[in-house]
DRENBA-58059 format. One record per residue: x, y, z of N, C-alpha, C, O, CB in turn. Coordinates in steps of 0.2 Angstrom, whole numbers, plus 5000, padded with zeros to 4 digits. Glycine has a CB too. Layout:
N
XYZXYZXYZXYZXYZ...
//
This chain:
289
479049114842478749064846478149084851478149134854479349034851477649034849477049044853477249074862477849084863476548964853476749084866476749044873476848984872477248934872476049054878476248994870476148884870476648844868476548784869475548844864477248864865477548824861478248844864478748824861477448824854478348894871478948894874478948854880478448824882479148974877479848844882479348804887479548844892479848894893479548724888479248804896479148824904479548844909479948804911478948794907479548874911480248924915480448864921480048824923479949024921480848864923481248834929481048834934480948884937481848844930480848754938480448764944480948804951481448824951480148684946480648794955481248804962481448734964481148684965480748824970482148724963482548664962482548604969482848624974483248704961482348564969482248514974482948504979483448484977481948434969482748504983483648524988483748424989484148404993483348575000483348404986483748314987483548294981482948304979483448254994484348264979484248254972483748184970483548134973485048264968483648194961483448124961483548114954483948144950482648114964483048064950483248054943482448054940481948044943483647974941482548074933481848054929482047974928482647964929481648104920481547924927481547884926481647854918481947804916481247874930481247904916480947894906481047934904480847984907480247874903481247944899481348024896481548004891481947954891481748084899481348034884481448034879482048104873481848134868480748014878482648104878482848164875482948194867482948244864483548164877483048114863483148124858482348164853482348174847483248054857481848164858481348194854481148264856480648294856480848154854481648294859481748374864481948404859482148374854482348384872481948484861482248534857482848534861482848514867481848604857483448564857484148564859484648524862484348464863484148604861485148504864485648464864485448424869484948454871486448494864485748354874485948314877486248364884485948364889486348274874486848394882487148454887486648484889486448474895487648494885486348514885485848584888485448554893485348584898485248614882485148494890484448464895484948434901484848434907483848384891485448424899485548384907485948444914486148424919486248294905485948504911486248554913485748584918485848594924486448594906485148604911484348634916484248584920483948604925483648644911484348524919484048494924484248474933484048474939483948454920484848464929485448464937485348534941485248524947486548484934485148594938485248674938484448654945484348694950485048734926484048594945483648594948483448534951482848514951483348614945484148504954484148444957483848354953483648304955483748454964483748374947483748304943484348284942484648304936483348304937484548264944485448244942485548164937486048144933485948204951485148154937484948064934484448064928483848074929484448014940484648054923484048034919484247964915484847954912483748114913483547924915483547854910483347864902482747884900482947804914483747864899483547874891483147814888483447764887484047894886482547814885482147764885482247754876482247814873481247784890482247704873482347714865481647654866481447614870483147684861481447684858480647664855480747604850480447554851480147724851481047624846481447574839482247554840482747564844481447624831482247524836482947494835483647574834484147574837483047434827483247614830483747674828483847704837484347704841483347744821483147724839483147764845483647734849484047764852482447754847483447674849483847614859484547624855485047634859483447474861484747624848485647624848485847734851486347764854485947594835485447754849485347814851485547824858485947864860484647834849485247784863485147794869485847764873486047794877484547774872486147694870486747674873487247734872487647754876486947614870487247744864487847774862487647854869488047864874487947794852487147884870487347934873487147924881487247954886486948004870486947854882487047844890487947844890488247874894486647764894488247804885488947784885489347854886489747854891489047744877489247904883489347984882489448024887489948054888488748014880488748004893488748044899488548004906488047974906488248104897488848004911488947964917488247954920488047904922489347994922487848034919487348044923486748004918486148004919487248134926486947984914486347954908486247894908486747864905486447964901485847874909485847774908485247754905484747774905485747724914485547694900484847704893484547634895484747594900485247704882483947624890483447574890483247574882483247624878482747584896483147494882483247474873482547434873482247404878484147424871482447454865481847414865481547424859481847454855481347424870480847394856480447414852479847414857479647374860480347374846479647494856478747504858478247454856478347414851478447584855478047454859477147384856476947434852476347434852476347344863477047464851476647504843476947504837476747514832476447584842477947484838478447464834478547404831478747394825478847474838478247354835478447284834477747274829477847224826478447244842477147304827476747274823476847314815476747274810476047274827476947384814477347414810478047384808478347394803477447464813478347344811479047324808478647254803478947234798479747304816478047204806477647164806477247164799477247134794477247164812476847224801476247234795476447294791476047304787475547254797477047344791477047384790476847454791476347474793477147354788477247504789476747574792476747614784477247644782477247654800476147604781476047634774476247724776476547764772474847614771475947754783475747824784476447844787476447904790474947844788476947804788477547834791477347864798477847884801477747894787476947864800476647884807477247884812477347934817476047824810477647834811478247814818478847864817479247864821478547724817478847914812479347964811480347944807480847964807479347994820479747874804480347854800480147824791480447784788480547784804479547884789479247874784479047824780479447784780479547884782478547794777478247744775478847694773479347684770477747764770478347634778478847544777478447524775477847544775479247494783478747454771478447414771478347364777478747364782478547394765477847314776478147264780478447204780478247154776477747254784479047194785479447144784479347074785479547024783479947174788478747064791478546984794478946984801479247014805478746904788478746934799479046914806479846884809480146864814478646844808480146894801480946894801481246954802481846954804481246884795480747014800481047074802480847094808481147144810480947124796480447074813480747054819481147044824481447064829480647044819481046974821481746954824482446974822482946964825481846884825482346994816482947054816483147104820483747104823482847104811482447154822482547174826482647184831483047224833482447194826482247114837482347094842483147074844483347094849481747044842483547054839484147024841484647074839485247054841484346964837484647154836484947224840484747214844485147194848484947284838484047224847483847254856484247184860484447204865482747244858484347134859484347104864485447114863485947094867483847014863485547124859486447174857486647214860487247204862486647214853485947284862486147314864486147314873486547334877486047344861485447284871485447224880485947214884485947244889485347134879486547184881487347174884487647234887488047244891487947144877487447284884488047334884488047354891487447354893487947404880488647384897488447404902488147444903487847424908488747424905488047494902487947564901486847584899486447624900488547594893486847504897486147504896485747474902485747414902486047464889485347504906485147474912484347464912483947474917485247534918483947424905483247454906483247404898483647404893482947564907482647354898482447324893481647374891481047354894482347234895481747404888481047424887480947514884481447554885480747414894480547544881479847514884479447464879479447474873479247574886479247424882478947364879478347344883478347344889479347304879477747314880477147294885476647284877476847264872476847384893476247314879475447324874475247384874475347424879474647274876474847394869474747454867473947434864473947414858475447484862473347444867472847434865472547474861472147464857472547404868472747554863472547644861472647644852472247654848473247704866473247614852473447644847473647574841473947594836474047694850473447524841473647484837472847414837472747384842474347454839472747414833472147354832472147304833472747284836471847344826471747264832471947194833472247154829472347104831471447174835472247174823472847144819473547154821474047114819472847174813473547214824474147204828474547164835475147164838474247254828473947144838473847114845474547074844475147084847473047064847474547014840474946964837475646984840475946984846474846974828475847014834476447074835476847074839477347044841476347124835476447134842476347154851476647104858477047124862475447164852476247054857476347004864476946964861477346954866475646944865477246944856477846904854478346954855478846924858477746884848478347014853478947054854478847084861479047144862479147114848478547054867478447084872478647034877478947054882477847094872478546974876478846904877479646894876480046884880478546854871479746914870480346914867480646964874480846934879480446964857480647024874480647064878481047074886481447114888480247064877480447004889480547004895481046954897481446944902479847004899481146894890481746854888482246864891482646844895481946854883482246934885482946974886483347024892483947034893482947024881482647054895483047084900483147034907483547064911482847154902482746944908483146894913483646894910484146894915482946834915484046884903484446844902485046894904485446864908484446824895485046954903485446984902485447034910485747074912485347014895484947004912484847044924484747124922485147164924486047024933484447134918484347214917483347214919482947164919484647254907483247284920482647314922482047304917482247294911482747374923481447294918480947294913480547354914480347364919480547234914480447394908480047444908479647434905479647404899480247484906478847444908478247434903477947464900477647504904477847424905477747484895477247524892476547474893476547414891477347554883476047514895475547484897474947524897474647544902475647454904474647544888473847574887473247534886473247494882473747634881473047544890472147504889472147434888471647404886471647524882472747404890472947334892473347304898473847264897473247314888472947324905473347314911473147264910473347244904473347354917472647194913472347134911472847094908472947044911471847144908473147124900473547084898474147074897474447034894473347074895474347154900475047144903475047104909475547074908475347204905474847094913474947074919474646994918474546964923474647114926474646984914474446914911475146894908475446844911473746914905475346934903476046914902476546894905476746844906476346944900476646964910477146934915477046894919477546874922477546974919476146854922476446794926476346764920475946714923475946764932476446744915476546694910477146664910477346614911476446724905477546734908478346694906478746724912479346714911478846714897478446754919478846774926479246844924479646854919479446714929479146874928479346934926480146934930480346904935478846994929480346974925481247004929481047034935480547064936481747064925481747014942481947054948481547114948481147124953482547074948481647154943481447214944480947264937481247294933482047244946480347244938480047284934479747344935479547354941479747254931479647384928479547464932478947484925478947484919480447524932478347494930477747524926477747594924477347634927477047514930478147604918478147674914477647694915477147654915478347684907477647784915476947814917476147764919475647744917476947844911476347774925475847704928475247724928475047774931475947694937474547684923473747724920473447674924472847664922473647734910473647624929473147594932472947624938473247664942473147524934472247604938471947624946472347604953472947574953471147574947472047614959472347604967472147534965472647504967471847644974471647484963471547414964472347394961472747394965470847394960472347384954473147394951473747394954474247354955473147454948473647444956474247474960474547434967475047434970473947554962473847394970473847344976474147284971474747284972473047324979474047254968474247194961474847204962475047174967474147204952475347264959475647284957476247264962476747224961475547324955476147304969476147294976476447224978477047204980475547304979475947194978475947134979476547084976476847044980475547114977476647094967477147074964477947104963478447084959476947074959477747154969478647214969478747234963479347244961479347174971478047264958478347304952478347384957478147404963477747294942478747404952478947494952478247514950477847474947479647524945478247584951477647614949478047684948478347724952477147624955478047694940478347754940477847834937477747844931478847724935477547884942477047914939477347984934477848024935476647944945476947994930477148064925476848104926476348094929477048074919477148184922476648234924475848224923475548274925476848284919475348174920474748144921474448154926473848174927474848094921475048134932474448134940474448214941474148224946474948084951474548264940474248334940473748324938473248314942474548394937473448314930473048324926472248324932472148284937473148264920471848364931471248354933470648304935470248314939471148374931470848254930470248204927470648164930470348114930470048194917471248154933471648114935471848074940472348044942472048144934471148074943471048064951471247994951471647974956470248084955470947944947471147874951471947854948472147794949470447814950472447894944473147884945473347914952473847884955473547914939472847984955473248004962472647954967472847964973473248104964472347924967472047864970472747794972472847774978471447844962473147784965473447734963474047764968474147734973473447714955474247814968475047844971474847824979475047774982475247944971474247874981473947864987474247804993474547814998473247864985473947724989473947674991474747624987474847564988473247654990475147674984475747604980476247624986476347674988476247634971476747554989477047554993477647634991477747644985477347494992477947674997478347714997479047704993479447734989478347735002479147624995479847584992479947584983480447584979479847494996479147584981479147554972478947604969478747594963478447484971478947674971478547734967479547764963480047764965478047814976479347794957479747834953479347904952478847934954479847794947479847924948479647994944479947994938480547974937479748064948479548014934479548024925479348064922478748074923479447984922479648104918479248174912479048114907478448114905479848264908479548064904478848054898479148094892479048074887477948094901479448164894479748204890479948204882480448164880480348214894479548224876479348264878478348294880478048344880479748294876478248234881477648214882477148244889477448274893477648154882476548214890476548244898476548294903476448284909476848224900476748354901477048414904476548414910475948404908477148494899476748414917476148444922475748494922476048544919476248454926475448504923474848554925475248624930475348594935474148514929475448674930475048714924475248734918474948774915474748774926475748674915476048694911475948634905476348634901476648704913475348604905474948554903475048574895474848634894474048544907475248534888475248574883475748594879475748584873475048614883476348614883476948634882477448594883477348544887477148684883478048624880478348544880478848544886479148584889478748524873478948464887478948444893479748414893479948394887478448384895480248424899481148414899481048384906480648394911481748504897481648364906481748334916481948394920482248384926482548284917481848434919481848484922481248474924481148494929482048534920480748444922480048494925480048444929479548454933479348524920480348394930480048344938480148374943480148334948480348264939480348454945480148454951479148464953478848454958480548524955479048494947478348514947477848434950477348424953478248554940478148394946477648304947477948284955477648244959477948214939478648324956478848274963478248314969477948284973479948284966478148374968477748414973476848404973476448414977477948494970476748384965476348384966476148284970475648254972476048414958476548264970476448184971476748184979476648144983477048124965477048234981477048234989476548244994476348224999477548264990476248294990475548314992475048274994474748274999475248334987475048224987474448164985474648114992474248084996474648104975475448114993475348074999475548085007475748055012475648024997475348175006475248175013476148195015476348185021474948095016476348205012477448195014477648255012477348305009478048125009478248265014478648325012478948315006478948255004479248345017479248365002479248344995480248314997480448284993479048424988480448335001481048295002481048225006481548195006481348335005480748215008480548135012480548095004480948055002479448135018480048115001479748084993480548114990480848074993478748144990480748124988481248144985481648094985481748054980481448184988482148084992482348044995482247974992482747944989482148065001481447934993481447894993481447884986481847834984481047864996481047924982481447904970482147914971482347894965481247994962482547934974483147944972483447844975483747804972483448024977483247844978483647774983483147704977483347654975483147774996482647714977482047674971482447684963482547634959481047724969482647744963482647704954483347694955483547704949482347764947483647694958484547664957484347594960484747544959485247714962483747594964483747504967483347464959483547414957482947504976482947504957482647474950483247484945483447424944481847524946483547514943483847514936484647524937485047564934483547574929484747484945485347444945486047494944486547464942485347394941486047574948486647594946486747634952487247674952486647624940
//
């Protein structure tokens, strides 16, 4: 194993605990136990398991179901919903080349997510939003209907909304004052500006940040922290995506959020336990446990 491809040693452990918000374990090296072991081992006691597809979100009930400290969120990603639509010839999604199904195989899908929706143990409709990075505009379609579908499902059912939201803040937040957003929604790795972040404010969404706000080039996500109410801020690895800086590259576990909680206490001027404190009391107020 490279450097580059070990991961990164164990921070100094945060003396007030808290939770990742998003995390994708199922796409980590080694077991459920392991990660949630390192991570406890360093005051993350909480993590939200976030599923992308229909296989993923049944993934995440069954092992929120598994383990106390684990609570899952169900969905199709907006890069899922136009692939299940038009199909994925290049297998890109890590489920080998489909064809595509239309708009029945949709609502196929949409009506597991909204199954597993019911379950207790599942505290989070999402991540769902648009995705403009990585899907064309043949897929826009798609995208907003199973996004719609979406925010349906988690009023119906009084669970959390999680967003995925690239290179379409405008028309996410067009959505949700469209069809009214749930009680509680939460902006997965948050990529708008401080203007944004006032919006946001305003409408009592969550702001959840990722290893990202280290990044360099990254000033107006720490712009955006700067000015987001203290009550609506999270923390999330993203995992295993994101890794902070200086470990930018390699791969990323919930363990490593003490490194993003330190570097985001900074951005606002606080002790990394004041900031601690308040993700810990935020994301059990967002995803209801």
């Amino acid at each position: 194993m490279s450097a580059k491809d070990a991961p990164p040693p164990l921070p100094e452990p945060l003396l007030v605990e808290v939770a990742d918000s998003h995390t994708h374990l199922d796409m980590q090296s080694g077991t459920v136990e392991e990660a949630l072991v390192k991570a406890a081992a360093v005051g993350v006691t909480t993590v939200v398991q976030v599923g992308c597809d229909v296989k993923g979100s049944r993934w995440a009930a069954e092992t929120a179901a598994a383990h106390a400290n684990v609570h899952a969120a169900v969905a199709l990603h907006p890069n899922e919903a136009p692939r299940i639509v038009l199909g994925d010839p290049d297998g890109w999604s890590r489920q080998g080349a489909r064809e595509g199904g239309g708009d029945a195989a949709l609502d196929d899908a949409l009506a597991e997510i909204d199954r597993l929706a019911a379950l207790p143990h599942v505290r989070g409709v999402g991540e769902t939003g648009l995705d403009f990075f990585r899907t064309g505009p043949e897929g826009v379609a798609a995208q907003e209907r199973s996004f719609r579908a979406h925010i349906e499902i988690a009023k119906r059912h009084g669970k959390a909304l999680v967003i995925h939201d690239r290179e379409a803040h405008a028309d996410v937040l067009r959505v949700l004052d469209e069809e009214g957003a749930p009680d509680r929604t939460v902006f997965h790795c948050y990529s708008g500006d401080a203007g944004m972040a006032e919006i946001c404010a305003a409408k009592g969404y969550y702001m959840s940040f990722a290893g990202n706000v280290t990044f360099k080039n990254a000033q107006p996500l720490r712009d955006a922290l700067a000015v987001a109410p203290l009550e609506l801020v999270l923390v999330e690895t993203d995992a295993p995506f994101l890794t902070p800086a200086p470990f930018r590259g390699r791969p990323n576990a919930p363990y490593l959020i003490p490194v993003t909680v330190r570097a985001m206490a900074e951005v606002r001027g606080i002790g990394e336990n004041e900031l601690a404190e308040a993700i810990a009391v935020n994301t059990a107020r967002a995803f209801d446990y």
